[in-house]
C-alpha positions in Angstrom: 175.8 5.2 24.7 173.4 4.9 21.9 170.5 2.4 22.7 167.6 0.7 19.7 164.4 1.4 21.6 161.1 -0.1 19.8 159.0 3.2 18.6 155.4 2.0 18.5 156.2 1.4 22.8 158.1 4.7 23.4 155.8 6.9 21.4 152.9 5.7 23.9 155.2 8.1 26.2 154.8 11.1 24.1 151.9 13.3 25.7 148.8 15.4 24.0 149.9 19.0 25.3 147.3 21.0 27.7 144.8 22.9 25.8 142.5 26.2 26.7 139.3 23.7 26.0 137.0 24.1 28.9 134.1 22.2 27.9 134.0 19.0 29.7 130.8 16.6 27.9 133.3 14.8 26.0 134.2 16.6 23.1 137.0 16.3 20.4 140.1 17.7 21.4 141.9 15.8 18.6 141.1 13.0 16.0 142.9 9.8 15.2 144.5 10.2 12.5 145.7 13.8 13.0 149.2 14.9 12.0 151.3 16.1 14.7 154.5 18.0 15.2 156.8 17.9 18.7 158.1 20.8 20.7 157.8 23.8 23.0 154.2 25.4 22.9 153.5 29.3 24.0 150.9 28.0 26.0 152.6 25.7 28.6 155.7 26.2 30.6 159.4 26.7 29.5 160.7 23.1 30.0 158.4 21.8 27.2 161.4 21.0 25.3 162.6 18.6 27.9 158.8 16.6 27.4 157.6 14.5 24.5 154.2 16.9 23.9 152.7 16.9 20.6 150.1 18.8 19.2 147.7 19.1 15.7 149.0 20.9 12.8 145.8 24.0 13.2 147.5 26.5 12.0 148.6 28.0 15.3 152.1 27.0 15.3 154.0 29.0 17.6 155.3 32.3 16.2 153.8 31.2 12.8 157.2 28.7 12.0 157.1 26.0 10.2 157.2 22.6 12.1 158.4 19.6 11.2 156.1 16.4 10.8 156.3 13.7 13.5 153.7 11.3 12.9 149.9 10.5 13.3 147.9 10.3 16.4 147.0 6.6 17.1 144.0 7.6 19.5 141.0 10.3 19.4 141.4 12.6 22.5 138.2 14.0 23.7 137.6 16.1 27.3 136.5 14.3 30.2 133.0 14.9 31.4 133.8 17.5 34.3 130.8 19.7 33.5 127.7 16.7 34.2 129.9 14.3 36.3 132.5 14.5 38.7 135.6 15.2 37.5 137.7 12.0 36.7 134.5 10.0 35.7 134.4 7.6 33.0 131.5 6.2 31.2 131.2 2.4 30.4 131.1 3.0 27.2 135.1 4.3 27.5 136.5 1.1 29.3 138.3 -1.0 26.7 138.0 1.9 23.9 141.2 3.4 22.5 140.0 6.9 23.5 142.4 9.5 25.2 140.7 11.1 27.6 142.2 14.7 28.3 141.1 15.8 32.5 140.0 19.2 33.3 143.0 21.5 34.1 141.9 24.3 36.8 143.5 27.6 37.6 144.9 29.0 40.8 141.1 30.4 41.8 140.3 26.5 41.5 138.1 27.3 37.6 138.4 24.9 34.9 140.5 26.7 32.1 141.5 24.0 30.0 142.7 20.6 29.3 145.4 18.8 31.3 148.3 16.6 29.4 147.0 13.1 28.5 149.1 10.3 27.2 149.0 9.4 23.5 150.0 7.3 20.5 152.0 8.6 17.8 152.2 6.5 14.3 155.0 7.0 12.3 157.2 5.6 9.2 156.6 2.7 7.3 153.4 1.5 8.8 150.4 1.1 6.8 147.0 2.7 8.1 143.0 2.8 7.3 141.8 6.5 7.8 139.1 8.5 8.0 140.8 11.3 8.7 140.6 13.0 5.0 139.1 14.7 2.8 139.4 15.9 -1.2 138.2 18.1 -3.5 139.5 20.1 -6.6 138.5 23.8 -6.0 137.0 23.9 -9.5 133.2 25.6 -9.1 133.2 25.8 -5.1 131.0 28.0 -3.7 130.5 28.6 0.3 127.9 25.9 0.9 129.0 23.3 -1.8 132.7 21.9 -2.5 133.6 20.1 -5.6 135.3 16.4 -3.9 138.0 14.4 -5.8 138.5 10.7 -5.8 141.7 9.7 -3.8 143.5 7.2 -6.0 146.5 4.9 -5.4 149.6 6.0 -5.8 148.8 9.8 -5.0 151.2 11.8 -2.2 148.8 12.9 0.6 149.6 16.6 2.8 148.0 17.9 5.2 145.1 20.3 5.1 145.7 24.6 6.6 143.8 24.7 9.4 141.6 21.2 9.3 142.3 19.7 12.4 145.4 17.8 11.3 143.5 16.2 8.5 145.2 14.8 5.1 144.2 16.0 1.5 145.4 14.6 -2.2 145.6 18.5 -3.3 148.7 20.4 -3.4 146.9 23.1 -3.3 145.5 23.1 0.2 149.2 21.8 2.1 149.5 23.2 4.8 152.0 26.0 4.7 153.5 25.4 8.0 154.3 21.8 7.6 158.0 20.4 6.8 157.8 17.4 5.1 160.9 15.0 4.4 162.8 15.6 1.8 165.1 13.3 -0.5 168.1 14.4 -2.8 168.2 14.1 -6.5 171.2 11.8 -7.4 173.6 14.4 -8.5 172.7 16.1 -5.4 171.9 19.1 -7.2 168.5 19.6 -5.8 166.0 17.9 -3.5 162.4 16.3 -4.3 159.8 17.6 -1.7 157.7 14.4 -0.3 154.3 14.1 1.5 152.6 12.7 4.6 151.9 9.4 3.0 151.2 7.3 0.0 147.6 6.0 -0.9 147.3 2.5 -1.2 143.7 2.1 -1.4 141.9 5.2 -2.6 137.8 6.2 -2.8 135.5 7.4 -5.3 134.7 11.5 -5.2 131.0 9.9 -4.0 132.7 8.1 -0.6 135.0 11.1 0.3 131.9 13.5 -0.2 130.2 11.2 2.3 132.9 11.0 4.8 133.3 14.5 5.0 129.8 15.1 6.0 129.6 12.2 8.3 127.6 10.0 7.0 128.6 6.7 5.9 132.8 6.8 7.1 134.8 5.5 4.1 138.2 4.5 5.2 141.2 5.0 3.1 144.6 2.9 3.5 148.1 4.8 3.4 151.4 3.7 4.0 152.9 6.8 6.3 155.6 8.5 5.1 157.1 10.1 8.0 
């Protein structure tokens, strides 16, 4: 059989995979926004295959292969607060947000030594998006303390940054070498035009992603997701 199901409701099945974060106060483990791939992790058991676990493009990809791009996290996931409350607490504050909270994960000896699986929303084609989740800037004159940042404009295909936490860029330059993108053929079939994460619908000024990026004022942009 061969049965329609409706994406944005299945993909709040698919699960953040366990991590080797300890630190339970919590912390980021992952940021709305960040581009994911699907599929067995080194870290976890065999039968990961059988399981809908994503994780962030970081550069880590197991045995250094290239991945294929499955969508966007919908959520932040952050670690629970294991190491000042007791484990499984949950601060007011969380009760009606949109946060994932990730539980500790403890070893045989009873330790905490990592993050257990949490459910999570994936994003994926078509829809359109405001994200902070960015950043831009055109190499030209960087040094290590000061980076040169580019206006996102609309129209521009975005990819996602080596190494950034899942993040998207407007530079070619920085894609992330692991990352398989769609592709679409040429009409002739003769060759095949590489595509992107996403398109930019509404773009900002070099000034707003400079002050994204160091977290002060957050200036969304708005994408429609390729993938």
């Amino acid at each position: 059989m061969f049965i329609p199901r409706q994406p944005v409701v299945d993909n709040q099945f698919c699960e953040y995979v366990e991590t080797s974060t300890t630190g339970g106060v919590g912390g980021a483990v992952a940021h709305a926004g960040a581009a994911v791939y699907i599929g067995e992790f080194d870290a976890v058991a065999a039968n990961t295959k059988l399981e809908s676990l994503v994780t962030v493009f970081d550069g880590t990809n197991p045995g250094g292969t290239e991945q294929h791009l499955f969508g966007f996290l919908m959520q932040k996931i952050k670690t629970g607060y294991h190491e000042v409350h007791p484990a499984g607490y949950i601060l007011k504050q969380d009760f009606g947000s949109s946060d994932a909270i990730a539980q500790a994960k403890y070893s045989t000896a009873g330790a905490i030594d990592g993050t257990q699986k949490v459910p999570v929303g994936v994003a994926h084609d078509g829809g359109i998006w405001d994200t902070t989740h960015y950043t831009s800037y055109d190499g030209s004159g960087d040094t290590d303390d000061v980076l040169n940042y580019a206006a996102i404009n609309a129209g521009q295909i975005l990819w996602v940054v080596d190494d950034d936490w899942g993040r998207l860029t407007s530079d070619a330059t920085q894609a992330h070498a692991d990352v398989i993108y769609p592709t679409f053929s040429e009409d002739d079939g003769s060759a095949e035009i590489g595509a992107g994460a996403a398109i930019v619908i509404k773009g900002v000024s070099a000034a707003k992603v400079n002050s994204t990026w160091n977290g002060q004022t957050l200036y969304p942009i708005r994408v429609k997701l390729l993938v």
